[in-house]
C-alpha positions as CSV (number, residue, x, y, z in Angstrom):
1,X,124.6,38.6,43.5
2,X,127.9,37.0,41.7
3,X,129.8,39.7,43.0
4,X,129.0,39.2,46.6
5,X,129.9,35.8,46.4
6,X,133.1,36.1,45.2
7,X,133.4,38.2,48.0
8,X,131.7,35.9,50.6
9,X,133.9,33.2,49.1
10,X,137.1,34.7,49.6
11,X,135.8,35.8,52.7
12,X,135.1,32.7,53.9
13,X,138.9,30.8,52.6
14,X,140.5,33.4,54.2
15,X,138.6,32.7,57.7
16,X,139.0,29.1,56.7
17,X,142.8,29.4,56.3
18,X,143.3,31.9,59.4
19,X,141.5,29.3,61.6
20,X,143.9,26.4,60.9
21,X,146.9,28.4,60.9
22,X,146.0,29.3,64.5
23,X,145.0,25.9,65.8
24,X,148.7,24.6,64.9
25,X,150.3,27.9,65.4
26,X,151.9,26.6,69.0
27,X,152.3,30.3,70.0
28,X,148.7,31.2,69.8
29,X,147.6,27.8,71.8
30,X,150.0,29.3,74.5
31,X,148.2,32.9,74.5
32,X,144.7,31.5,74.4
33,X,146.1,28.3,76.7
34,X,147.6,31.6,79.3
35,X,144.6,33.7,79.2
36,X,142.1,31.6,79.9
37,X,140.6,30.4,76.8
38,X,140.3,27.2,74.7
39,X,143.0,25.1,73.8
40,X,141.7,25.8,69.9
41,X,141.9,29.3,69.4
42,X,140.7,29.0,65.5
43,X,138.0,26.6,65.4
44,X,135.7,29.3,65.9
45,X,137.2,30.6,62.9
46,X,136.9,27.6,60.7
47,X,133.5,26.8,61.8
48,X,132.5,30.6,60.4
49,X,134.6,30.7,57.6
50,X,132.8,26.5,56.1
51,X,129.6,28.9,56.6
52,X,130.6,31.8,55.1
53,X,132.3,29.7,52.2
54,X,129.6,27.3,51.8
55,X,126.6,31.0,51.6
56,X,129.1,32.7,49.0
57,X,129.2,29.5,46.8
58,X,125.4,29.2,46.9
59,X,124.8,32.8,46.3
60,X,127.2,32.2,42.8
61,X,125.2,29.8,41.7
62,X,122.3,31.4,42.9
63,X,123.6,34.4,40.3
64,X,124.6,32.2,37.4
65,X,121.7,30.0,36.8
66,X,119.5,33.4,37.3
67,X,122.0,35.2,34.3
68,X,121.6,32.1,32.3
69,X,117.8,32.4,32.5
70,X,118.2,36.1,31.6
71,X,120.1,35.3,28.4
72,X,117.7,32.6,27.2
């Protein structure tokens, strides 16, 4: 369970960090702006990579406070 959130975690920053790089990335505002999409390209992004971030981190504490019990 620790292990997959790490992974969810990273997961979740990288989403997190993709999203706002595309929102002031002027380049991808023009493509999405040009095909017919939003004028925010990585919001959905951001909004997916908060939930993604916000499971992992829950799932790490989830697996540490069940180790810690193990241990005792």
């Amino acid at each position: 369970m620790i292990l997959f959130g790490v992974i969810l975690s990273i997961a979740g920053i990288a989403s997190l960090i993709w999203g706002i790089y595309a929102n002031n990335s002027l380049e991808q505002q023009f493509s999405s702006v040009m095909s017919g999409g939003s004028g925010n390209p990585g919001t959905i992004f951001i909004i997916i990579g908060a939930v993604v971030l916000v499971i992992g981190i829950v799932l790490l504490i989830m697996g540490y406070t069940k180790k810690s019990k193990k241990s005792n």
